[in-house]
MIVO-957155 format. One record per residue (C-alpha): residue in three letters; z, x, y. Coordinates in steps of 0.001 Angstrom, whole numbers, plus 500000, padded with zeros to 6 digits. Example, Ala and Ser with C-alpha at 12.3 -4.5 7.8 and 13.67 -1.06 7.14 Angstrom:
REM residues 2
ALA507800512300495500
SER507140513670498940
This chain:
REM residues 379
UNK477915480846493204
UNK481511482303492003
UNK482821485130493754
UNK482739488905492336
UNK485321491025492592
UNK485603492310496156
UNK485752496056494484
UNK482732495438492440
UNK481137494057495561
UNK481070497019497538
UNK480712499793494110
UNK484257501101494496
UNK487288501066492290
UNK490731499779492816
UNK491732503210494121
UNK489452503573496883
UNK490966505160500047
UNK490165504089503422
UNK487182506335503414
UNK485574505421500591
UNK485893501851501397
UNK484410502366504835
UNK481241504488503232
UNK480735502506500540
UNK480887499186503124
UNK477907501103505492
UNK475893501637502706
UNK476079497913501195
UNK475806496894504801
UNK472814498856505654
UNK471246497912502118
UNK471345494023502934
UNK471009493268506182
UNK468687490305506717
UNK466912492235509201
UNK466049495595507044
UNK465848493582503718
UNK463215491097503247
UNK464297490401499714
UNK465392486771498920
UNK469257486559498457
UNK469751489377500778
UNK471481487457503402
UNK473964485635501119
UNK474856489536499253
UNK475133490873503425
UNK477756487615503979
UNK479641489539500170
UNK479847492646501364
UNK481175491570504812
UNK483452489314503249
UNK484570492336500748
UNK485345494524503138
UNK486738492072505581
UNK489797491841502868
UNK489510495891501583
UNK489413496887505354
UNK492762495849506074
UNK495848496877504328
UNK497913493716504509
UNK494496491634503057
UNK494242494259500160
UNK497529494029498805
UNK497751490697498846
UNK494236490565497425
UNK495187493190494720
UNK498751491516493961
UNK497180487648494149
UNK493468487824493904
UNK491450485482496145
UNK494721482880496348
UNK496325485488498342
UNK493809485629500987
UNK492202483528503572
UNK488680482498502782
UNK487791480466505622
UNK489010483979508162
UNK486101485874506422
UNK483104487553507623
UNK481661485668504613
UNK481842482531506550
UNK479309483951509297
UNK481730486251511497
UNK483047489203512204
UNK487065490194512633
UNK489577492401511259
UNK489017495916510609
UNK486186496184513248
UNK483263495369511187
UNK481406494439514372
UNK481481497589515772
UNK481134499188512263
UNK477546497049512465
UNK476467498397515382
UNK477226502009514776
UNK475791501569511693
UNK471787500188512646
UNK472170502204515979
UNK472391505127514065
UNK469762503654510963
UNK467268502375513330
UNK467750504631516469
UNK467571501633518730
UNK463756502453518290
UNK461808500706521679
UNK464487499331523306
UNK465044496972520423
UNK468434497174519035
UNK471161495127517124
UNK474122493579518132
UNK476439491362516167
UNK479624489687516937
UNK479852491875520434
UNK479222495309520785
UNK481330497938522019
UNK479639497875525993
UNK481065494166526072
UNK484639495307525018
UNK484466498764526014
UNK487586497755528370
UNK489793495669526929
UNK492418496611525087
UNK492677497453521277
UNK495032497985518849
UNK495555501662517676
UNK494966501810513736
UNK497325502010510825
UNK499328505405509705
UNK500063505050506025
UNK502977508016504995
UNK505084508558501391
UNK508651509344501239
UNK511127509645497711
UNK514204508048496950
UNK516782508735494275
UNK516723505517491639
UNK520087504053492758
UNK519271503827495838
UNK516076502051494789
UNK518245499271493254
UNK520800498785496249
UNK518719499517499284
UNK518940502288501507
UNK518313503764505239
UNK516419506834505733
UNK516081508537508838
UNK512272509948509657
UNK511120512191512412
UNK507684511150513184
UNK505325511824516493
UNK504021508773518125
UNK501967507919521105
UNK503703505671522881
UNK502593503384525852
UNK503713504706529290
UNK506170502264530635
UNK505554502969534165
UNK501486502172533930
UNK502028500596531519
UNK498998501967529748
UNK496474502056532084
UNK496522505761533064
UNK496969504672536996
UNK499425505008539885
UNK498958501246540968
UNK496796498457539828
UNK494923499255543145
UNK493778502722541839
UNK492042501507539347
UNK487835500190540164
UNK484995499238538201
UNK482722501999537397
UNK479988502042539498
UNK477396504161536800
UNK478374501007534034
UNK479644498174536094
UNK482055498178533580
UNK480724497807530788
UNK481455501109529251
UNK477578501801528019
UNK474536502923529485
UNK471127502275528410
UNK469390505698527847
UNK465410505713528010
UNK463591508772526555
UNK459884509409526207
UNK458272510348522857
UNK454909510852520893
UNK455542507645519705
UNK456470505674522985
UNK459295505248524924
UNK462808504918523338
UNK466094503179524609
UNK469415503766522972
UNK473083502635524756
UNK475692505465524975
UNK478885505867526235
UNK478686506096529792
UNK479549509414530817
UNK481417508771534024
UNK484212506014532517
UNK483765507068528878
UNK483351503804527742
UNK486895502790529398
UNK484538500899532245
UNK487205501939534358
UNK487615504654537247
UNK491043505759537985
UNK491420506772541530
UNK494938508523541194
UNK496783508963538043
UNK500296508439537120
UNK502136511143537701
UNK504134510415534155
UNK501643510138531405
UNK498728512527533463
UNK496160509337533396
UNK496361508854529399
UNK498290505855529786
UNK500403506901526627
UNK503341509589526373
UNK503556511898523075
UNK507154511859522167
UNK509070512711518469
UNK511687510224517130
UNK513814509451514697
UNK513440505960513206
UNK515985504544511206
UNK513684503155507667
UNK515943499930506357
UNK514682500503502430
UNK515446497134500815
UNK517571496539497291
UNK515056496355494496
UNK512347498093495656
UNK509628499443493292
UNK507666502804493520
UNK504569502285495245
UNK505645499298497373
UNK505676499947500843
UNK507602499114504492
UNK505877498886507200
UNK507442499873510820
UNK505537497993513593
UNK503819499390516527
UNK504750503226514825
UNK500588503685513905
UNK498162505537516008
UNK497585504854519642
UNK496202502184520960
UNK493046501912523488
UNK492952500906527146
UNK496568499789527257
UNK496429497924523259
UNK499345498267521310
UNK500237500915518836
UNK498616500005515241
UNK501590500168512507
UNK502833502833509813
UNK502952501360506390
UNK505690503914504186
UNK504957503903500613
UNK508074504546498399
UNK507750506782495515
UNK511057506679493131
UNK512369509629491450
UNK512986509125487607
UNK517042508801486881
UNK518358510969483689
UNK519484507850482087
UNK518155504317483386
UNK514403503723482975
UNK513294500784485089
UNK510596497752483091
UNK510516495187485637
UNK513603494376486946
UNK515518495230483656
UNK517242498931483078
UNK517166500360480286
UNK519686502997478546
UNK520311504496475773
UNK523699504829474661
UNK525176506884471613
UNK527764505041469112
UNK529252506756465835
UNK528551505393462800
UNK532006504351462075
UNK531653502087465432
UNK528345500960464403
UNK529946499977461088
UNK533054498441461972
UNK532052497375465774
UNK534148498329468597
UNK534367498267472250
UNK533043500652474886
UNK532521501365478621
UNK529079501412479317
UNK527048502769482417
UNK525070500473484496
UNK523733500668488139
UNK526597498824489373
UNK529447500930487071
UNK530832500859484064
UNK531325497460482196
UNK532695496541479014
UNK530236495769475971
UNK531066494390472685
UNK529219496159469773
UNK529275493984467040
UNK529901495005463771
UNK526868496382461633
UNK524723497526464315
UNK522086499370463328
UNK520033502329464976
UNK517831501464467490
UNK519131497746467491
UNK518942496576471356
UNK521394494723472954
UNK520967492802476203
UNK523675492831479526
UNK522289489598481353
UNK522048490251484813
UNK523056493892485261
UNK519416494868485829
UNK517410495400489275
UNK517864492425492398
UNK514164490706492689
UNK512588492065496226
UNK512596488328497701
UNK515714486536495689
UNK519308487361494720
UNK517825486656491160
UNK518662489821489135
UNK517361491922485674
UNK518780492248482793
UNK520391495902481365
UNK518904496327477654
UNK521152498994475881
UNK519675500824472666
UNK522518501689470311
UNK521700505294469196
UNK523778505557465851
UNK525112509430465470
UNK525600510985461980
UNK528107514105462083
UNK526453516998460675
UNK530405518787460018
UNK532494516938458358
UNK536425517612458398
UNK538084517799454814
UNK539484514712455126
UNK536371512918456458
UNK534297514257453722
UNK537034512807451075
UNK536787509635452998
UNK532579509706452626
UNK533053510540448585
UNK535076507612448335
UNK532797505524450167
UNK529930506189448046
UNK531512505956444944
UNK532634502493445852
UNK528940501727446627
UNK527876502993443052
UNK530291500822441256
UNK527937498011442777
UNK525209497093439976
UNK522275497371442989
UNK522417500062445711
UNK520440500177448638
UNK517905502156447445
UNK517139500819444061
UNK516469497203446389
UNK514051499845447842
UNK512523500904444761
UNK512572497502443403
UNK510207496745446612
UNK507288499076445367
UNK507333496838442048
């Protein structure tokens, strides 16, 4: 069967934020699943949408996905394949049917692992996504920006695990370290079991005995930073850097997740970027448009010299090779595409006007003007 479009898989557009990616991915999820839906082809459409979202969950996947399609992704890494990885789509399951099917009789799902199993090991924190504008020049030759930003970061003396020694920390007696307790209840319709965070450990799985005296037990210290942002030549608006390990905090001791910063250009007066080529628009008399001359023009690397050939005419675009925009990846470089924009004086001096009169009546001793070729046309 060929693949659908991962958006159309999970009834989202190319837009989607996080959010919407993770509801719509629930919903599909909780729609298809072999064990709710009896329906034939319900297990191969559960495999799509955890494939889909395996890709859409994670930022890196996406943009490749969006800038490549399926050639810039893995296939065989999918959840499509019959697993579970990435963006937490295991533990997404098991919210998901805990909270559908209430664990109803002690009979509950579990897929990939659950949370009780990896309650204490240690997790990366998740992404922080943040915008920031830059003038257009410094779009084309790269720049370094300086941003304060608030991060958790891991305490280097506990190195994240919240204790004094390695000796203060124990296995939770109420869990055994698991993080979860099973919670029995009785109803009118029997008893019911459902697995919680354990309320001694909080799902850590871990007692701390004495904390560190630097980070209070949290394992991570809340600081503010600059960060130096290395912006590289070429870059586009909506392309983003990413600064590892600058994302929220991680879990039990995991590393910091990573902050992706989208760059949003600000329009120049003159240059408009297409591509990699710049494009300008540059005003010439029509004496210089007639005759052809030679003028300075502004690029994004300063003036240079450009020939305009004799009997330009308005509008008429000529090229500068390679005084455009550096590729992102290559020292391969744009072009500069200058539209001649042909002036007509509206004062003339005495002497220019007596130069126009003779001008035209030179053209009208020709047996065709340029307008009766234009009339002639109609004919």
């Amino acid at each position: 069967m060929a693949k659908r479009d991962y958006y159309e898989v999970l009834g989202i557009n190319k837009g989607a934020t996080e959010d919407e990616i993770k509801r719509a991915y629930r919903k599909m999820a909780k729609k298809y699943h072999p064990d709710v839906n009896k329906e034939p082809g319900a297990e191969e459409k559960f495999k799509e949408v955890n494939e889909a979202y395996e890709v859409l969950g994670d930022a890196e996947k996406r943009a490749a996905y969006d800038r490549y399609g399926f050639s810039g992704v893995d296939p065989n890494g999918f959840a499509g394949q019959g697993g579970f990885s990435g963006f937490g789509s295991a533990d997404d399951l098991n919210d998901i049917f805990s909270s559908f099917m209430g664990n109803m009789g002690g009979f509950g799902f579990n897929f990939g692992g659950s949370r009780s199993q990896r309650a204490n090991q240690p997790t990366k924190g998740e992404n922080r996504y943040i915008r920031i504008e830059i003038d257009f020049l410094d779009a084309v030759h790269g720049v370094e920006k300086t941003l304060t930003l608030d991060v958790d970061k891991r305490c280097e003396r506990c190195h994240g695990t919240g204790a004094y020694s390695d000796s203060d920390v124990r296995t939770c007696p109420t869990c055994h370290g698991s993080g979860r307790v099973t919670r029995t209840t009785r109803t009118m319709l029997g008893m019911m079991q459902q697995v919680v965070e354990c309320p001694d450990c909080h799902g850590t799985g871990k007692i701390i005995d004495k904390k560190c005296p630097d980070c209070k037990g949290e394992g991570y210290i809340h600081t503010r930073e600059d960060v130096e942002v290395k912006i590289p030549a070429g870059i586009a608006s909506g392309q983003q850097v990413r600064l590892a390990g600058y994302g929220e905090r991680g879990y039990n001791g995991g590393p910091n997740g990573d902050l992706y910063v989208e760059i949003i250009v600000r329009p120049h007066k003159y240059f408009t970027r297409v591509g990699n080529d710049v494009h300008i628009k540059v005003p010439v008399s029509i004496v210089d448009a007639v005759l052809g001359t030679k003028i300075d023009v502004p690029t994004v690397y300063g003036d240079v010299e450009l020939t305009i050939p004799a009997g330009t005419q308005p509008n008429q675009q000529l090229r500068m090779r390679e005084y455009g925009i550096k590729e992102l990846r290559s020292n391969a470089k744009g072009d500069q595409i200058v539209e001649v924009e042909v002036t007509i004086p509206k004062k003339l001096s005495r002497e220019e006007k007596e130069i126009f009169e003779k001008l035209r009546a030179t053209s009208k001793d020709k047996k065709e003007s340029v307008f009766d070729k234009f009339k002639k046309s109609f004919k």
